[in-house]
LUMTOR-166756 format. One record per residue: x, y, z of N, C-alpha, C in turn. Coordinates in Angstrom, 1 decimal, decimal comma. Example, Ala and Ser with C-alpha at 12.3 -4.5 7.8 and 13.67 -1.06 7.14 Angstrom:
<pts>
+--------+---------+--------+---------+----------+--------+--------+---------+--------+
| n.east | n.north |   n.up | ca.east | ca.north |  ca.up | c.east | c.north |   c.up |
+--------+---------+--------+---------+----------+--------+--------+---------+--------+
|   13,2 |    -5,7 |    7,8 |    12,3 |     -4,5 |    7,8 |   13,2 |    -3,3 |    7,8 |
|   12,8 |    -2,2 |    7,1 |    13,7 |     -1,1 |    7,1 |   12,9 |     0,0 |    7,9 |
+--------+---------+--------+---------+----------+--------+--------+---------+--------+
</pts>
This chain:
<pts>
+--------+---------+--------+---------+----------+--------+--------+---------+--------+
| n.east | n.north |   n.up | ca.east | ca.north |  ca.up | c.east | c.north |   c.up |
+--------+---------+--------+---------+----------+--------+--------+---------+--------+
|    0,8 |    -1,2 |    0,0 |     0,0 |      0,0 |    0,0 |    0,9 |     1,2 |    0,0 |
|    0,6 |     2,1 |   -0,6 |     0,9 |      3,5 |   -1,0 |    1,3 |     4,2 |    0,7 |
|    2,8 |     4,6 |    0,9 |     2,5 |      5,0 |    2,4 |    2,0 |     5,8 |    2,4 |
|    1,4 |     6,9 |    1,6 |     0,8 |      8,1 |    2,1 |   -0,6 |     7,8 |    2,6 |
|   -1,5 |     6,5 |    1,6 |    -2,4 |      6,0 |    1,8 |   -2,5 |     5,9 |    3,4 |
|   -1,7 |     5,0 |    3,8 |    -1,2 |      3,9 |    4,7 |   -1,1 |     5,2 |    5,7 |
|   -0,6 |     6,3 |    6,3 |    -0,3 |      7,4 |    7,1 |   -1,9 |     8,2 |    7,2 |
|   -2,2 |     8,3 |    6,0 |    -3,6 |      9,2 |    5,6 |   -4,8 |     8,1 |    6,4 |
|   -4,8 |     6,6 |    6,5 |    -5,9 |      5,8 |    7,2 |   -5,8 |     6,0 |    8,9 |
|   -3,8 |     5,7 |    8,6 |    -3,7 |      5,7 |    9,9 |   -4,3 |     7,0 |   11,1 |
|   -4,3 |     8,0 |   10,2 |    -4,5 |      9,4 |   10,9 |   -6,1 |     9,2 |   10,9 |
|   -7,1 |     9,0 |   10,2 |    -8,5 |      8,7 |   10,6 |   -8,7 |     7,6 |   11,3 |
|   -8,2 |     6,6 |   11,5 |    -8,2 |      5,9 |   12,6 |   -8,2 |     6,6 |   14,0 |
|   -6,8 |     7,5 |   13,9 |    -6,8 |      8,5 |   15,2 |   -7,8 |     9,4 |   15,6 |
|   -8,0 |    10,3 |   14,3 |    -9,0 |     11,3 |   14,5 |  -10,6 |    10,4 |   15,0 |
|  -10,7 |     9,6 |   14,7 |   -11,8 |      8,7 |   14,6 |  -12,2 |     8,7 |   16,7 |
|  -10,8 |     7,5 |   17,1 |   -10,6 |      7,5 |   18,0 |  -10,8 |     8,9 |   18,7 |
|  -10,2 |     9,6 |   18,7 |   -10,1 |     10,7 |   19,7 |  -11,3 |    11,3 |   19,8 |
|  -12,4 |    11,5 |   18,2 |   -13,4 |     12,0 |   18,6 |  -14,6 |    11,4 |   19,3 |
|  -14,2 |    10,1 |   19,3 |   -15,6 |      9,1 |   20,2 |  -15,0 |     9,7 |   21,4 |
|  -14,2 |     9,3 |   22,0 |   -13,8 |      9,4 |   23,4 |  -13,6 |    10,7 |   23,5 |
|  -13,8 |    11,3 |   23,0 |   -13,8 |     12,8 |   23,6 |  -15,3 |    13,4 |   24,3 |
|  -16,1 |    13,0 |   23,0 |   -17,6 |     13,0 |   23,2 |  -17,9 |    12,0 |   24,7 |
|  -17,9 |    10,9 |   24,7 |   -17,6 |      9,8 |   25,3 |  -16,8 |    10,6 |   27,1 |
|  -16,4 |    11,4 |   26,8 |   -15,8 |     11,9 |   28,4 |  -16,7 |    13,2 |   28,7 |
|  -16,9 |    14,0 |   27,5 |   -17,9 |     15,0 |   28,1 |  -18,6 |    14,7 |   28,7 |
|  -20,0 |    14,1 |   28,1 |   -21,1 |     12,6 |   28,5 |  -20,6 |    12,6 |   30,2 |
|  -20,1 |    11,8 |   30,1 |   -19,4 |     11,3 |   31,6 |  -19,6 |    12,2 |   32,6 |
|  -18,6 |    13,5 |   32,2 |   -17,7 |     14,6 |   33,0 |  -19,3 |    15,2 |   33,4 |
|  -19,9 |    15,4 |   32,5 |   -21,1 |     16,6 |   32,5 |  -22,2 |    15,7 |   33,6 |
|  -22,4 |    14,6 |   33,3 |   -23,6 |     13,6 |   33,7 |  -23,1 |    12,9 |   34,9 |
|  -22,0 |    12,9 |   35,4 |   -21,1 |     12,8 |   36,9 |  -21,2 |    13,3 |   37,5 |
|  -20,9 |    14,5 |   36,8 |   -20,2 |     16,0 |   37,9 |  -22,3 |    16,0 |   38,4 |
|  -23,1 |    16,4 |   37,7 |   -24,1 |     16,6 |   38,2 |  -25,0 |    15,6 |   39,0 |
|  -24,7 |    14,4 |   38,9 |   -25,4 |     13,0 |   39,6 |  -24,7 |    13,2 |   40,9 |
|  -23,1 |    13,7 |   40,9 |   -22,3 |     13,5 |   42,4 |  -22,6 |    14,3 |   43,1 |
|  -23,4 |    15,7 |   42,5 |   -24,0 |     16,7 |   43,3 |  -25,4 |    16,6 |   43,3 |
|  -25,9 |    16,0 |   42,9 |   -27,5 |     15,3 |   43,3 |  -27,6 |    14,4 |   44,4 |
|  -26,7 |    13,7 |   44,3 |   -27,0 |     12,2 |   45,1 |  -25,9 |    12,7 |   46,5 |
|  -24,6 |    13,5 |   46,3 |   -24,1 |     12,9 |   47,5 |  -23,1 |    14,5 |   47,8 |
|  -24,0 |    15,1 |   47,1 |   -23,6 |     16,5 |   47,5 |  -22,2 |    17,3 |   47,2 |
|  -21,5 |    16,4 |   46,1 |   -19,9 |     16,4 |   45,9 |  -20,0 |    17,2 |   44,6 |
|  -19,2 |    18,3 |   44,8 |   -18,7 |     19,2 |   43,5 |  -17,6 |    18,4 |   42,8 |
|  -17,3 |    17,8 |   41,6 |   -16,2 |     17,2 |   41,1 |  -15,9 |    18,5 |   40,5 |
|  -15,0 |    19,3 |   41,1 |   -14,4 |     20,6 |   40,4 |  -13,7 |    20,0 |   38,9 |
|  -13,1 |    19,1 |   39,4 |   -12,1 |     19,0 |   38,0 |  -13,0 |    18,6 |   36,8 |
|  -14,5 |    18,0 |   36,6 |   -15,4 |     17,7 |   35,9 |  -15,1 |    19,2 |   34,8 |
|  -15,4 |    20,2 |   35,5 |   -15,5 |     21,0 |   34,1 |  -14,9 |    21,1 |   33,2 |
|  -12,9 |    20,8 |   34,1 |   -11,5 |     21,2 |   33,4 |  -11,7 |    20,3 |   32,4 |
|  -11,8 |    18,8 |   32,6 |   -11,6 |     17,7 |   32,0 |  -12,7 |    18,2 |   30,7 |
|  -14,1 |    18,1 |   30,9 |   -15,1 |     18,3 |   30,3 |  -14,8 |    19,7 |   28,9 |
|  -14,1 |    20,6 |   29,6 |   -13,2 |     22,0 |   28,6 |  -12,3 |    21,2 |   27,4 |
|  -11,4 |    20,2 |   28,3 |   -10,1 |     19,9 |   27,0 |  -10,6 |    18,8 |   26,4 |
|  -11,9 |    18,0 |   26,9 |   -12,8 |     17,3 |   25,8 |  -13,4 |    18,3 |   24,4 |
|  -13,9 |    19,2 |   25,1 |   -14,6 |     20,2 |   23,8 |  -13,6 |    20,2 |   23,1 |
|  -12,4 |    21,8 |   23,8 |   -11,8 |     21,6 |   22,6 |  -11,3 |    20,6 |   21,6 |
|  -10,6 |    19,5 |   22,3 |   -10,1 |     18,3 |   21,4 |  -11,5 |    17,7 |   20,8 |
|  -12,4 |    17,8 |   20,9 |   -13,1 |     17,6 |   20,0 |  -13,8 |    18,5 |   18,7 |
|  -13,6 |    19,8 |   19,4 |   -13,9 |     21,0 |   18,7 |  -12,9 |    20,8 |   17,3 |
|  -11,4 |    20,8 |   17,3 |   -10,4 |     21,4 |   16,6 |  -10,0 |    19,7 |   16,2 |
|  -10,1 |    18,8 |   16,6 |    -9,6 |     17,8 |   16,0 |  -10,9 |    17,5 |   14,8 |
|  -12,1 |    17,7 |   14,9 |   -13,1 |     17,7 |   14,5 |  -13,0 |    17,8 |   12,7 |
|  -12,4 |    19,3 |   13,2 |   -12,5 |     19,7 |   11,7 |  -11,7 |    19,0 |   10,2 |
|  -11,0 |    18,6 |   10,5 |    -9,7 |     17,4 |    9,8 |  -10,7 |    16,6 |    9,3 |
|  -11,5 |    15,9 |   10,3 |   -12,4 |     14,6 |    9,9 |  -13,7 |    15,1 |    9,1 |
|  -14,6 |    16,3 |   10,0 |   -15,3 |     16,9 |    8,7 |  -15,4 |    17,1 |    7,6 |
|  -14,0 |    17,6 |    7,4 |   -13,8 |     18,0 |    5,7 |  -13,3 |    16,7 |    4,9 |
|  -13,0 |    15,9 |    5,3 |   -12,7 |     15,0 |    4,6 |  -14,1 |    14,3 |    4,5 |
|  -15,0 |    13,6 |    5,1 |   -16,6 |     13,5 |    5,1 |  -17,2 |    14,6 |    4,5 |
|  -17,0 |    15,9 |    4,4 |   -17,8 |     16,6 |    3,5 |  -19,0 |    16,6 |    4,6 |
|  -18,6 |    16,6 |    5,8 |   -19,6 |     17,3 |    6,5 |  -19,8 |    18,4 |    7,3 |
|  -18,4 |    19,6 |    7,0 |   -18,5 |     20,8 |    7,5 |  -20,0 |    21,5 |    7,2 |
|  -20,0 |    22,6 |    8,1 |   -21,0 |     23,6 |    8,0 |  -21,0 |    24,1 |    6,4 |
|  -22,2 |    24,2 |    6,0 |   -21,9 |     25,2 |    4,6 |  -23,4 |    25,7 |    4,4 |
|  -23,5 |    27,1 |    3,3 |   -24,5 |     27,3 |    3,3 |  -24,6 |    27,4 |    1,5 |
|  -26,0 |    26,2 |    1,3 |   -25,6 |     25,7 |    0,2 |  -26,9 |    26,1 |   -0,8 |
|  -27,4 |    26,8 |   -0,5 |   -28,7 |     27,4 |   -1,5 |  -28,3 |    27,4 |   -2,4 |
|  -27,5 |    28,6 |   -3,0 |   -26,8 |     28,6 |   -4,3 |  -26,4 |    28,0 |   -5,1 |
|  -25,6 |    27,2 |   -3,7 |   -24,3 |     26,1 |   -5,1 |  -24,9 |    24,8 |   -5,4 |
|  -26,4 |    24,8 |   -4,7 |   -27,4 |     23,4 |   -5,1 |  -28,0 |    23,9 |   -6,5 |
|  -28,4 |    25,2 |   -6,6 |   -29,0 |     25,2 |   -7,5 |  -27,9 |    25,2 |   -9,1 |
|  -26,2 |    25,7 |   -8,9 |   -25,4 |     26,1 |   -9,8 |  -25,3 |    24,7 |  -10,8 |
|  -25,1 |    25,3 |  -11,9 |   -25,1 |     24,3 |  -13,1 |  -23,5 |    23,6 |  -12,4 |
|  -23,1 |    22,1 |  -12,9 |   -21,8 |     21,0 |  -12,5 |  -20,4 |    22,1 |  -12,3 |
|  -20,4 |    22,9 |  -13,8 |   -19,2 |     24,2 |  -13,9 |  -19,1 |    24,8 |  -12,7 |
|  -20,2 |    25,7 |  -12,8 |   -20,0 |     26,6 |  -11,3 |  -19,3 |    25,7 |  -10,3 |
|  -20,3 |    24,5 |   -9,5 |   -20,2 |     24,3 |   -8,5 |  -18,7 |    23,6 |   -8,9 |
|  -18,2 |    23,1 |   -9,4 |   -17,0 |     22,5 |   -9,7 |  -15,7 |    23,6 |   -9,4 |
|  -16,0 |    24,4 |  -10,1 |   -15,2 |     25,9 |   -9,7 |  -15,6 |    26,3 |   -8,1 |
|  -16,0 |    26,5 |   -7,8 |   -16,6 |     26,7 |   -6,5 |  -16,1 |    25,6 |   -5,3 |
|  -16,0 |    24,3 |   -5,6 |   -15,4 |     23,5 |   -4,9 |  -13,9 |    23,0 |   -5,2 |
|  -13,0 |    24,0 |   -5,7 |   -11,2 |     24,5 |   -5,8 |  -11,5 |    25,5 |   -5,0 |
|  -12,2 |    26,5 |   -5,8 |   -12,0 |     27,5 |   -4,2 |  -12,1 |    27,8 |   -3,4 |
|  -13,4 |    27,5 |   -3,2 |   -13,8 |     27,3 |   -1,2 |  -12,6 |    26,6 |    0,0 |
|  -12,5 |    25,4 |   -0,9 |   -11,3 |     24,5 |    0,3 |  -10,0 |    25,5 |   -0,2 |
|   -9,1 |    25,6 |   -1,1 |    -8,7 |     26,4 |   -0,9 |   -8,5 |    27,8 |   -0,4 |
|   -9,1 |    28,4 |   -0,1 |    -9,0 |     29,7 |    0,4 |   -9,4 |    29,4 |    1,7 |
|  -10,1 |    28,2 |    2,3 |   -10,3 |     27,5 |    3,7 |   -9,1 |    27,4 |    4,3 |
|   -8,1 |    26,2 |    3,5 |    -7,0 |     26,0 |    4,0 |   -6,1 |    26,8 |    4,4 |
|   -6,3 |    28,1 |    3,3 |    -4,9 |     29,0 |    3,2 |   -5,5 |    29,6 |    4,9 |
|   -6,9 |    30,1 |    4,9 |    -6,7 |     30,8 |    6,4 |   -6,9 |    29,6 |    7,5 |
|   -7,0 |    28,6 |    7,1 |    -6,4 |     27,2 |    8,7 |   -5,1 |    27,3 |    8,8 |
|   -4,4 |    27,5 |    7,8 |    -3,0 |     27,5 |    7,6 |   -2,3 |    28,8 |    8,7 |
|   -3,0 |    29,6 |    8,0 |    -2,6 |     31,3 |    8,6 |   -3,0 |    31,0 |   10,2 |
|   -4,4 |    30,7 |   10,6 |    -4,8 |     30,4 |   12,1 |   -4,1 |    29,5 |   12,7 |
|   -3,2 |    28,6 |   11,9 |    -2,2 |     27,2 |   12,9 |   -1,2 |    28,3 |   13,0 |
|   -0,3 |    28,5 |   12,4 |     0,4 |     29,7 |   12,8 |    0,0 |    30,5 |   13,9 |
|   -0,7 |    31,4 |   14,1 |    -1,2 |     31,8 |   15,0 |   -1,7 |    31,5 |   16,3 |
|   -2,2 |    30,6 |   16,1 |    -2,5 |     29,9 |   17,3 |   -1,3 |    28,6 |   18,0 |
|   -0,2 |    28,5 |   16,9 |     0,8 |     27,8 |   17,7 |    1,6 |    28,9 |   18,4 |
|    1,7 |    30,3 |   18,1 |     2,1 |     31,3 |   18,5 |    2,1 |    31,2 |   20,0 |
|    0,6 |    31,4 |   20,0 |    -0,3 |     31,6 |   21,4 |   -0,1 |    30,4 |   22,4 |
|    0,0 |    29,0 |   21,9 |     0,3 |     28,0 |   22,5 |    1,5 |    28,4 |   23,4 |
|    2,5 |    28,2 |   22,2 |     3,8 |     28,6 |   23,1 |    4,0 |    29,8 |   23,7 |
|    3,2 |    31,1 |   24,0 |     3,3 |     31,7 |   25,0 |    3,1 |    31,2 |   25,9 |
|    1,7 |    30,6 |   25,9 |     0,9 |     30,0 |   27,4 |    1,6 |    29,3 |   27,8 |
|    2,8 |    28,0 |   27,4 |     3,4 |     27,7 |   27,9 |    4,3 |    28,2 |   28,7 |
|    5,3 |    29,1 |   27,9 |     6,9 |     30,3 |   28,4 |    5,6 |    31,0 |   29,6 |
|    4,6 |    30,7 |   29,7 |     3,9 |     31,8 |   30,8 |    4,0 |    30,7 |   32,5 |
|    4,0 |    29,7 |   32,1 |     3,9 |     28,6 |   33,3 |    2,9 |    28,1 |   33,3 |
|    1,6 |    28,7 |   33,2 |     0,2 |     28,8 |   33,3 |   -0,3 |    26,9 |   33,4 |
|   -1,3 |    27,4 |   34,7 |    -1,6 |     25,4 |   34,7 |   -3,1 |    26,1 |   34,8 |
|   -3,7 |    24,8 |   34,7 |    -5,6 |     24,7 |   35,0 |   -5,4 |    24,9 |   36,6 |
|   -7,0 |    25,5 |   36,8 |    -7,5 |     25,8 |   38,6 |   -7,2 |    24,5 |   38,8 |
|   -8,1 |    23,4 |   39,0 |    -8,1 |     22,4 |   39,6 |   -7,5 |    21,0 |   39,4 |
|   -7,0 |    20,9 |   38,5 |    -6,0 |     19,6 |   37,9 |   -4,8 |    20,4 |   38,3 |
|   -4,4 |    21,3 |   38,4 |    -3,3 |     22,2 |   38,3 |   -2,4 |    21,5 |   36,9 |
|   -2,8 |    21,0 |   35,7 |    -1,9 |     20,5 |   34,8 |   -1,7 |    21,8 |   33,7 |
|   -0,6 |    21,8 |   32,9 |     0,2 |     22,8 |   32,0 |   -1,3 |    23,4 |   31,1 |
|   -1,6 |    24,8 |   31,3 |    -2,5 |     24,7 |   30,3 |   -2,6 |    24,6 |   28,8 |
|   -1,4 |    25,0 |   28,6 |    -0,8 |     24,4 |   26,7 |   -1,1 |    23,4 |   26,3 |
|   -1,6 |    21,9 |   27,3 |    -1,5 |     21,1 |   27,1 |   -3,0 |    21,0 |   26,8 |
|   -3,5 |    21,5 |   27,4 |    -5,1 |     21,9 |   26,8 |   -5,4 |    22,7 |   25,4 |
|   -4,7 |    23,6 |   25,3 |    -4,2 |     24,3 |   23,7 |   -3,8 |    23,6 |   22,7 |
|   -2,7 |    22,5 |   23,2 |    -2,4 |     22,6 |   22,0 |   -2,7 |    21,7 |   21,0 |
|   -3,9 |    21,7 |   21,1 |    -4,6 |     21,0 |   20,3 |   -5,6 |    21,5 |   19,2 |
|   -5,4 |    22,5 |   19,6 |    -6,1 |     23,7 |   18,5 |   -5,3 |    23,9 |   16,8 |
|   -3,5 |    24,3 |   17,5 |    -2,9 |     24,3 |   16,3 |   -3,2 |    22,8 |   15,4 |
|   -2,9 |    21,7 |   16,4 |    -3,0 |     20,4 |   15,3 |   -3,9 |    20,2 |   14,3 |
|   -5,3 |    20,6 |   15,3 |    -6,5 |     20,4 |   14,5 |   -7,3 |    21,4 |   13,2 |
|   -6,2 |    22,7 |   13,3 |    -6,2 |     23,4 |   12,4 |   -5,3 |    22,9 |   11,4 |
|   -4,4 |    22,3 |   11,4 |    -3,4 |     22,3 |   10,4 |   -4,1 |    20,5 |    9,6 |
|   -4,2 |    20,3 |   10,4 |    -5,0 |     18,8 |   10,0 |   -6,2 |    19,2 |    9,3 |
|   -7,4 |    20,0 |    9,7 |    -8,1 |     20,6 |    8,8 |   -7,4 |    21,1 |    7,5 |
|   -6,7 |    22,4 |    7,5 |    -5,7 |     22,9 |    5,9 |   -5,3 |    21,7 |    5,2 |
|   -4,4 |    20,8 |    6,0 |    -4,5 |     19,5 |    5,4 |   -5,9 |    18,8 |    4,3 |
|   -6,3 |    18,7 |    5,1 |    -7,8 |     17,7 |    4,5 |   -8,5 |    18,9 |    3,7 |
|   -8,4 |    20,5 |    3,8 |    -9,5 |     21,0 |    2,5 |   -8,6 |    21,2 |    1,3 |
|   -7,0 |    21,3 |    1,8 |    -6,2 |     21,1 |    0,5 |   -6,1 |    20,1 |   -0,5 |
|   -6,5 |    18,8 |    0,2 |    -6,4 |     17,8 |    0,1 |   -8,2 |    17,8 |   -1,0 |
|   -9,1 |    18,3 |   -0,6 |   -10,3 |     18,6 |   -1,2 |  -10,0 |    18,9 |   -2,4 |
|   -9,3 |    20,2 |   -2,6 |    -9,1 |     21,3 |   -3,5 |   -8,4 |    20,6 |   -4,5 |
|   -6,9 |    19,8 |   -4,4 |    -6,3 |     18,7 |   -5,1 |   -6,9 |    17,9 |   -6,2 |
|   -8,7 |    17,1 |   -5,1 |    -8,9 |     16,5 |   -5,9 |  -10,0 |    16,5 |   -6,8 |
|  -10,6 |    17,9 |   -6,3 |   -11,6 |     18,6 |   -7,4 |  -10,7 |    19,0 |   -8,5 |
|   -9,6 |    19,3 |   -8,3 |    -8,8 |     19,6 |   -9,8 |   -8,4 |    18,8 |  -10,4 |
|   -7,9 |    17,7 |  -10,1 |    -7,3 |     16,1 |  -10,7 |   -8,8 |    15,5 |  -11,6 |
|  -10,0 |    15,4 |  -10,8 |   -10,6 |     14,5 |  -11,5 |  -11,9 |    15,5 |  -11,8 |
|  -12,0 |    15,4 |  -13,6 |   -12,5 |     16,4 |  -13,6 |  -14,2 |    16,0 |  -13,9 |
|  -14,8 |    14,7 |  -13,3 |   -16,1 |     14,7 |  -14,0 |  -17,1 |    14,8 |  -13,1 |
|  -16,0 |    14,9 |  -11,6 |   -17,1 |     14,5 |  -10,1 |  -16,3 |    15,8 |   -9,6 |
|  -18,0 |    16,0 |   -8,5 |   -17,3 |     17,4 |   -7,6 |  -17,1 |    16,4 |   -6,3 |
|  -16,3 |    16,9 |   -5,1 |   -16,3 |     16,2 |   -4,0 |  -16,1 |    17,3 |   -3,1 |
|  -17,2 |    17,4 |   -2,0 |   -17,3 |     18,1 |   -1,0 |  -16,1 |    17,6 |    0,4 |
|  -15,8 |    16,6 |    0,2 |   -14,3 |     15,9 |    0,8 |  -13,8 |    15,1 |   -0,1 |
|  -12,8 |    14,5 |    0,8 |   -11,7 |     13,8 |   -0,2 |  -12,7 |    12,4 |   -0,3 |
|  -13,5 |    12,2 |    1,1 |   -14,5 |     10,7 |    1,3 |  -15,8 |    10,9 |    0,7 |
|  -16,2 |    12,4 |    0,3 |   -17,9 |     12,5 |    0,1 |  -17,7 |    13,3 |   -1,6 |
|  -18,5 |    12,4 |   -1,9 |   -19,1 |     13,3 |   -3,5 |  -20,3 |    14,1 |   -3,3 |
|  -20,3 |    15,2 |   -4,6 |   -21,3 |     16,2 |   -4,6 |  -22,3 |    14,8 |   -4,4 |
|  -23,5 |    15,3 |   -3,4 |   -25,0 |     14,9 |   -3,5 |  -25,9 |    15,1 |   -4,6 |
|  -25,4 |    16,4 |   -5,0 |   -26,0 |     16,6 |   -6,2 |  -25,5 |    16,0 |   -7,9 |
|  -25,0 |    15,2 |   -7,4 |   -24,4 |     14,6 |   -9,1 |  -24,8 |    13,1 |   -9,3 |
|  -25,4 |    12,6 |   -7,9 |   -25,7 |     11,3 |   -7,7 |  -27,0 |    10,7 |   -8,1 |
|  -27,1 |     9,8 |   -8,7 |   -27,8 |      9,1 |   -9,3 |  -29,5 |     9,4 |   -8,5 |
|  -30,6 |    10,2 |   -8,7 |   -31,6 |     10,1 |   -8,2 |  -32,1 |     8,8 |   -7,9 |
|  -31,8 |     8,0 |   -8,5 |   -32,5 |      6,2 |   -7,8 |  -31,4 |     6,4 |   -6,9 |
|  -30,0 |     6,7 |   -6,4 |   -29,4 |      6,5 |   -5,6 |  -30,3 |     6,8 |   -3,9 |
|  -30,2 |     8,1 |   -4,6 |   -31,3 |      8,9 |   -2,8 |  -32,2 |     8,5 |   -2,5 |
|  -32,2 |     8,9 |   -0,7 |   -32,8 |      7,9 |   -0,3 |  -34,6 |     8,9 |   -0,4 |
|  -35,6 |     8,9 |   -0,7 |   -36,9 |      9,0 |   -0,7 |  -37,5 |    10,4 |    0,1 |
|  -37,0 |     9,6 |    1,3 |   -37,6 |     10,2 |    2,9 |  -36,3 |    11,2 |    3,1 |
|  -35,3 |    11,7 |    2,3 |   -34,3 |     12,5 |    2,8 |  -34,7 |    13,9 |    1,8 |
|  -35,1 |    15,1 |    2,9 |   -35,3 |     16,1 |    2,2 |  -34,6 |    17,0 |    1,5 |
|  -33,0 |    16,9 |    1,8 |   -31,8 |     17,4 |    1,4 |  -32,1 |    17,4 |   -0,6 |
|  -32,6 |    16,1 |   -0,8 |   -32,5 |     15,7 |   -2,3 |  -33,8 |    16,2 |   -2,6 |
|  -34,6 |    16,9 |   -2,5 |   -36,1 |     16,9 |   -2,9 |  -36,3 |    17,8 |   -3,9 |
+--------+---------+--------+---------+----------+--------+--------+---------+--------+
</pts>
């Protein structure tokens, strides 16, 4: 197998992983912390910290895996109705011009990382490094620019399919017996 293949599975494997159990600890942290103070009067302070560096690691790792699914946010009136052309053009430069500012935001936000580190700064109640809570923002940006460049690539390589990710094809190019009936996206 192709190693880039072989690196590219391995990494949604990960992203995969991290985002069940991230969700998977919120759940927990949120539905704990409030049962331990129902039933036995106990504040789990650290519930929130843990429950925080769940979000964000699920927040920013998130985005990597969305774009490659083609399930980011979008607002798609327009480019449902655009003739194959348009939307084809439209899907080079959307991820494109995505990536370039993920790109610009990992930068910046690795900036900020490493201050909060050189700062000392730990969480209230875990007392652990808060960078280490951060720094998961840069990754999950750069892993995003990753995956919409990776979009932008392959809307220009193959020129007869649009793909809203590197895993999802336009909706709109797919076979009407394909869709499913009861789904009003296609209607």
């Amino acid at each position: 197998m192709n190693p880039l293949k072989l690196l590219d599975k391995a990494i949604l494997k990960i992203e995969e992983f991290i985002l069940s159990y991230a969700v998977i600890i919120i759940a927990l942290m949120v539905v704990g912390k409030a049962l331990a103070r129902a039933i036995f009067g106990y504040n789990m302070s650290f519930a929130d910290e843990v429950s925080q560096i769940a979000v964000i690691v699920a927040t920013f790792m998130g985005i990597s895996y969305a774009a490659r699914k083609g399930r980011h946010i979008s607002m798609s009136a327009f480019y449902d109705m655009a003739p194959f052309k348009a939307r084809k053009v439209l899907m080079i430069i959307i991820p494109l011009v995505t990536s370039i500012i993920l790109f610009v935001l990992t930068y910046y936000s690795t900036l900020h990382v490493l201050d909060i580190r050189d700062s000392g700064r730990v969480t209230t109640a875990m007392q652990i490094p808060a960078y280490l809570m951060y720094m998961f923002i840069p990754i999950g940006l750069f892993l995003g620019g990753v995956q919409f460049l990776r979009n932008t690539w392959l809307n220009i390589k193959d020129r007869d399919k649009v793909y809203l990710g590197t895993e999802a094809e336009d909706y709109n190019d797919k076979d009407k017996s394909e869709q499913n009936p009861l789904d009003e996206t296609h209607l």
